[in-house]
Biotite code that builds the C-alpha atoms (Angstrom):
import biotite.structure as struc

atoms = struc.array([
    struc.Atom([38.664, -83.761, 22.784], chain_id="A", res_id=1, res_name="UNK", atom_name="CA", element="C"),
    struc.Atom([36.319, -86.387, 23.726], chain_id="A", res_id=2, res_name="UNK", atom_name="CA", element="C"),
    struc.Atom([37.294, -85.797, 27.449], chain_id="A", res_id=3, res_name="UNK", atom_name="CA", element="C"),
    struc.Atom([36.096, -81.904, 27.272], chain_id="A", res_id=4, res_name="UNK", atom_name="CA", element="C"),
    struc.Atom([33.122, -82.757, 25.340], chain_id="A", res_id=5, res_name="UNK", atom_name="CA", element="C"),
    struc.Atom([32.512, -85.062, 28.500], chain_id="A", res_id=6, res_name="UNK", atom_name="CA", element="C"),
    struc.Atom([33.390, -83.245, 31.116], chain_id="A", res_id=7, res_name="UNK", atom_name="CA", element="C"),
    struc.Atom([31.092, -80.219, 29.873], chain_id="A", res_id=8, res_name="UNK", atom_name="CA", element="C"),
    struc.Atom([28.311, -82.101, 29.767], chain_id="A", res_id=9, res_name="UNK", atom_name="CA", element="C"),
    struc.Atom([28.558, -83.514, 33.189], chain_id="A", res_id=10, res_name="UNK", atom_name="CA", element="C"),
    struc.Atom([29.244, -79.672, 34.343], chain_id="A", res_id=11, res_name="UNK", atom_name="CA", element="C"),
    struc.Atom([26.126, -78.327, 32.249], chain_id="A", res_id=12, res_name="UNK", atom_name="CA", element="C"),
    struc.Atom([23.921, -81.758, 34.044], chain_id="A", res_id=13, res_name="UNK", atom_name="CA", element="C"),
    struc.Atom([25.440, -80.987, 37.518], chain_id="A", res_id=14, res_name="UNK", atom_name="CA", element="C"),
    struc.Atom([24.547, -77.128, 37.580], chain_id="A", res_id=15, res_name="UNK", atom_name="CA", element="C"),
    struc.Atom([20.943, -77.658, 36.095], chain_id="A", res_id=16, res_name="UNK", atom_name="CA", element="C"),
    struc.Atom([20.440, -80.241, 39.039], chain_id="A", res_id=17, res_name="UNK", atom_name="CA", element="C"),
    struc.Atom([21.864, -78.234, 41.138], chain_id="A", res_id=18, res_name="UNK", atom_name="CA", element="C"),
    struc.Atom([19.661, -75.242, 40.474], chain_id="A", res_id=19, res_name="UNK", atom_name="CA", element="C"),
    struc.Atom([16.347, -77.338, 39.861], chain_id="A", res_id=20, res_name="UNK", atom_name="CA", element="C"),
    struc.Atom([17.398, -78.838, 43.651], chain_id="A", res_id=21, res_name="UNK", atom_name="CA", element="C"),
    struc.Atom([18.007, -75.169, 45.172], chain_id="A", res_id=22, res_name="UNK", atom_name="CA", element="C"),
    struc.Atom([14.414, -74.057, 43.697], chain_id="A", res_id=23, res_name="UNK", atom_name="CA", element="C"),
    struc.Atom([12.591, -77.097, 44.831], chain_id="A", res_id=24, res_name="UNK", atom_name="CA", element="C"),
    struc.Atom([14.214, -76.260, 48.358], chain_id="A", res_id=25, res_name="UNK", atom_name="CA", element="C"),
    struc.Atom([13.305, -72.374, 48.305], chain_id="A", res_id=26, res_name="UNK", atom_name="CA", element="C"),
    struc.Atom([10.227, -71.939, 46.650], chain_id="A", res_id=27, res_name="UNK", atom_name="CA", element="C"),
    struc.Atom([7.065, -71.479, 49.260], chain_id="A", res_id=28, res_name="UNK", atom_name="CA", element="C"),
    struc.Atom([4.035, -73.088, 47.412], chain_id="A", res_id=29, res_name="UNK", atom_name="CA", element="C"),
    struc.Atom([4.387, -76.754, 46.035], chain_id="A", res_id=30, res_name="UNK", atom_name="CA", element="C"),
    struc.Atom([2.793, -75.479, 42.761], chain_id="A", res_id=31, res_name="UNK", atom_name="CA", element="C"),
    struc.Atom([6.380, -73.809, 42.548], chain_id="A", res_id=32, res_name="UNK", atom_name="CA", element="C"),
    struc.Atom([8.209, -75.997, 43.766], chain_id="A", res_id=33, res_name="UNK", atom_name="CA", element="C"),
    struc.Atom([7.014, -78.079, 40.655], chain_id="A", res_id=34, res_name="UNK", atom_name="CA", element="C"),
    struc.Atom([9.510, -76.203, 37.895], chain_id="A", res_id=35, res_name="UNK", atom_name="CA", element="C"),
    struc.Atom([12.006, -77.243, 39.826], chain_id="A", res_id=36, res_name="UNK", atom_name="CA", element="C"),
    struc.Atom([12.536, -81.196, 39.360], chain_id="A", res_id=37, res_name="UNK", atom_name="CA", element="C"),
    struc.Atom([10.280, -81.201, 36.329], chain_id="A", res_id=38, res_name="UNK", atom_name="CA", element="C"),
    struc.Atom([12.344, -78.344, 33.915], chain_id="A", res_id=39, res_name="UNK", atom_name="CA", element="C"),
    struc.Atom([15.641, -77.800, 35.524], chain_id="A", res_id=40, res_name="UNK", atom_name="CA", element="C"),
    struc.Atom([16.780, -81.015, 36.705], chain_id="A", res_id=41, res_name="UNK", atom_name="CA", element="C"),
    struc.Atom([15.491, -82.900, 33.869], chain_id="A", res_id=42, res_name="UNK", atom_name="CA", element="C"),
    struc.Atom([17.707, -80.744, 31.781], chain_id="A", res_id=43, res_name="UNK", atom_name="CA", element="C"),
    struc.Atom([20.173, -81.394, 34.110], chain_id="A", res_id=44, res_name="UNK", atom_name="CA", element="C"),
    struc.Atom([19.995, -86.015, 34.460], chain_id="A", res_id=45, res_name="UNK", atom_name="CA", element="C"),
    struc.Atom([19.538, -85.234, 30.058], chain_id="A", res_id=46, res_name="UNK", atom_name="CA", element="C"),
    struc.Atom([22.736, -83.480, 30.294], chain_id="A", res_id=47, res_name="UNK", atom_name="CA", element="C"),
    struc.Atom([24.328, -86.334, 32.419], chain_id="A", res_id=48, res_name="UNK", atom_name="CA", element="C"),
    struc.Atom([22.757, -88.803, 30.142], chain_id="A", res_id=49, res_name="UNK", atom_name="CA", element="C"),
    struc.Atom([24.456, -87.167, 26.975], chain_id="A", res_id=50, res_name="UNK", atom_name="CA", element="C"),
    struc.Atom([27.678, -87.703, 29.037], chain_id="A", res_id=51, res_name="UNK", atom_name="CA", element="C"),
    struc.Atom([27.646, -91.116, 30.153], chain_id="A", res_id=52, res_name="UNK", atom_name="CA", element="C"),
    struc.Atom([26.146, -92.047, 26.152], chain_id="A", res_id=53, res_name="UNK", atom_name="CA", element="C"),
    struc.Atom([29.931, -90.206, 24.581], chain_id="A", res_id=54, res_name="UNK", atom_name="CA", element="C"),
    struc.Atom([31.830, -91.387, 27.483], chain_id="A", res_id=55, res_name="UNK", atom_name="CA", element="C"),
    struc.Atom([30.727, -95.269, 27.328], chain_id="A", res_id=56, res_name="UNK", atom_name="CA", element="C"),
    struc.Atom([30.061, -95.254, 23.631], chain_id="A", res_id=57, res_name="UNK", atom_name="CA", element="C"),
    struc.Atom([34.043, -94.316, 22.976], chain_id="A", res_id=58, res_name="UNK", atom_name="CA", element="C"),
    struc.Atom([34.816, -96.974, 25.606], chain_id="A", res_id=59, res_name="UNK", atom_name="CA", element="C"),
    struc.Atom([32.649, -99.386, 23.563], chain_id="A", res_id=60, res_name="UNK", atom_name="CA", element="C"),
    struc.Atom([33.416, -98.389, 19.932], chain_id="A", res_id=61, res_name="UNK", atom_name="CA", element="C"),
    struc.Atom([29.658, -98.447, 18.980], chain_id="A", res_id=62, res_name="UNK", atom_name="CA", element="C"),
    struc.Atom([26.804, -96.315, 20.229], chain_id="A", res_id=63, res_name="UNK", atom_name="CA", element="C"),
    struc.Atom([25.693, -96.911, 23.389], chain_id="A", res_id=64, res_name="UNK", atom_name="CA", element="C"),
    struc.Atom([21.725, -96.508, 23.533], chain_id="A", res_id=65, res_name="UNK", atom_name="CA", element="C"),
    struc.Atom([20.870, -97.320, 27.486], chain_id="A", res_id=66, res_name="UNK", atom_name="CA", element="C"),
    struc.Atom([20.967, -93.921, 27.974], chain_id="A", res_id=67, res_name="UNK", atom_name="CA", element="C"),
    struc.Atom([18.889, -92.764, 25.249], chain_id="A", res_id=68, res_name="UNK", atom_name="CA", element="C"),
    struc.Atom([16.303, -95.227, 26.819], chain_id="A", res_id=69, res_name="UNK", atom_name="CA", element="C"),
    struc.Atom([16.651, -93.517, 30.057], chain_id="A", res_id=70, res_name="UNK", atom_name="CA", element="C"),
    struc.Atom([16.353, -89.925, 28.952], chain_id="A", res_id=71, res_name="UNK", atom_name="CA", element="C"),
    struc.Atom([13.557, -91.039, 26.900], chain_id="A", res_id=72, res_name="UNK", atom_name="CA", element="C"),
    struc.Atom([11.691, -92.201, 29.640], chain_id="A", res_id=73, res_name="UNK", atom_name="CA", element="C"),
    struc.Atom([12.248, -89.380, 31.945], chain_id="A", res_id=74, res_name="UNK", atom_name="CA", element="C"),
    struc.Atom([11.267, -86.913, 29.562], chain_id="A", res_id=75, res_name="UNK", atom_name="CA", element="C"),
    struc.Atom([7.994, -89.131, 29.194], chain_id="A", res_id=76, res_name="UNK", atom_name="CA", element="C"),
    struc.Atom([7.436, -89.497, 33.286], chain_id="A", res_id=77, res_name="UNK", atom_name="CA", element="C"),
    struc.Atom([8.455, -86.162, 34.806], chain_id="A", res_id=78, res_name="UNK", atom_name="CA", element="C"),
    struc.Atom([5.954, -84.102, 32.562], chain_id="A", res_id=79, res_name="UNK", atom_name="CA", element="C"),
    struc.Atom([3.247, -86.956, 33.548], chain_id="A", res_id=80, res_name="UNK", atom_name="CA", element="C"),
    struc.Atom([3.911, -87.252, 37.217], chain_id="A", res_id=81, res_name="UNK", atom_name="CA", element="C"),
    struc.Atom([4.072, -83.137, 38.116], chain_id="A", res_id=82, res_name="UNK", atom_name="CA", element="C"),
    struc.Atom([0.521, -82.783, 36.127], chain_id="A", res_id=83, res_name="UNK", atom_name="CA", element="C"),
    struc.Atom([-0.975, -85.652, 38.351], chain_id="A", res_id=84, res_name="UNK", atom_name="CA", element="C"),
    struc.Atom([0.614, -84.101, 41.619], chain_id="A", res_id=85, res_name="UNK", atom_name="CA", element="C"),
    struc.Atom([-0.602, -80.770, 41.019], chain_id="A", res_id=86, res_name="UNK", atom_name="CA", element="C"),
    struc.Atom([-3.995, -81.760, 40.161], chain_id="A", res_id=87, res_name="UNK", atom_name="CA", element="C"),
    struc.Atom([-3.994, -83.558, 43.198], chain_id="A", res_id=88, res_name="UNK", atom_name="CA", element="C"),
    struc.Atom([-2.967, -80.595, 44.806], chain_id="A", res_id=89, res_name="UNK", atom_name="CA", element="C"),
    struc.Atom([-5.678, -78.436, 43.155], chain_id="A", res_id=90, res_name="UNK", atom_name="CA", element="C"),
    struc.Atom([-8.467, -81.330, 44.116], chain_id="A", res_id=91, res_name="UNK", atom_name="CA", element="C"),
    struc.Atom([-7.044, -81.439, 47.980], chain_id="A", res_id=92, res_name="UNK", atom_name="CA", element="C"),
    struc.Atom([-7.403, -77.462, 48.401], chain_id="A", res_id=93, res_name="UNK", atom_name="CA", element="C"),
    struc.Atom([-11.020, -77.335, 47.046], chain_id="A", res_id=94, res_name="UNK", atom_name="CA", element="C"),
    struc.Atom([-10.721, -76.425, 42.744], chain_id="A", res_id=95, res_name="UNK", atom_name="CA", element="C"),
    struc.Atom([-9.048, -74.039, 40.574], chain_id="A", res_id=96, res_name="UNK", atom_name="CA", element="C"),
    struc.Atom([-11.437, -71.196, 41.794], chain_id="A", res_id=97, res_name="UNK", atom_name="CA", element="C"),
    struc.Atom([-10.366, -71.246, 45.994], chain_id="A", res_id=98, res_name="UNK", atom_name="CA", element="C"),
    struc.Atom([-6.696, -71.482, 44.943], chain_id="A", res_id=99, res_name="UNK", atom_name="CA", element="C"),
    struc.Atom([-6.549, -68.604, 42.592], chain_id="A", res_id=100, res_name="UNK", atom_name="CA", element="C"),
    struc.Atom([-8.529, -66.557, 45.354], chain_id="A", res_id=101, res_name="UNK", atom_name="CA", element="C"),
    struc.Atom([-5.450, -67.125, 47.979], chain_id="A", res_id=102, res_name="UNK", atom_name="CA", element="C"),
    struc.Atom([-2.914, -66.346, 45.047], chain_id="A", res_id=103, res_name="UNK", atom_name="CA", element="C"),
    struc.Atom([-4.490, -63.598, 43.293], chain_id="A", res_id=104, res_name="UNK", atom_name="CA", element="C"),
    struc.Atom([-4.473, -60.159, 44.471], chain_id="A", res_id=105, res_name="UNK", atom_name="CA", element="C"),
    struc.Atom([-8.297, -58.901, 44.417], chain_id="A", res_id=106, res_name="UNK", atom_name="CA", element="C"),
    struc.Atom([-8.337, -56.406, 41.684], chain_id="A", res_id=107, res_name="UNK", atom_name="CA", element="C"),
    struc.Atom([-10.043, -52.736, 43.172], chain_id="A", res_id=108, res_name="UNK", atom_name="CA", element="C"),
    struc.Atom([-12.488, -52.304, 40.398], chain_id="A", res_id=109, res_name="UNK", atom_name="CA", element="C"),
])
């Protein structure tokens, strides 16, 4: 039971990194391409995480807490990280105001 409880974590992790990756690749404008690592493949390494902490913590007989430390500091640093590259972004191409006037459609009235 252990095994299935396992494997369907590692599954659940491997498809959320796989679709974080595929949106990263596809999306046209880095401020997209941001969801990608910072929502979707988090979920997914957490998912892998949870994993590896039932798999090794049955090998073990006690709880194994490594990857608790690890999840714990990705969900502290991905959040952080995005927010400084897009600001950096936002600086580079001139302030909030020139970037929402090559994304916005000009409203008519």
């Amino acid at each position: 039971m252990l095994e299935l409880l396992t494997s369907f974590f590692l599954i659940i992790g491997g498809l959320f990194a796989l679709i974080g990756s595929i949106g990263m690749a596809r999306f046209p404008d880095l401020f997209m391409r941001l969801h990608g690592p910072t929502k979707a493949t988090t979920l997914g390494v957490g998912g892998i995480l949870i994993a590896s902490m039932l798999h090794f913590s049955s090998l073990e007989g006690g709880l194994s807490l490594h990857e608790l430390l690890i999840a714990m500091f990705l969900m502290i640093t991905a959040p952080v990280s995005a927010h400084l590259i897009a600001r950096s972004m936002i600086h580079q191409r001139g302030g909030i105001d020139q970037i929402h006037k090559k994304t916005l459609p000009i409203d008519p009235h």
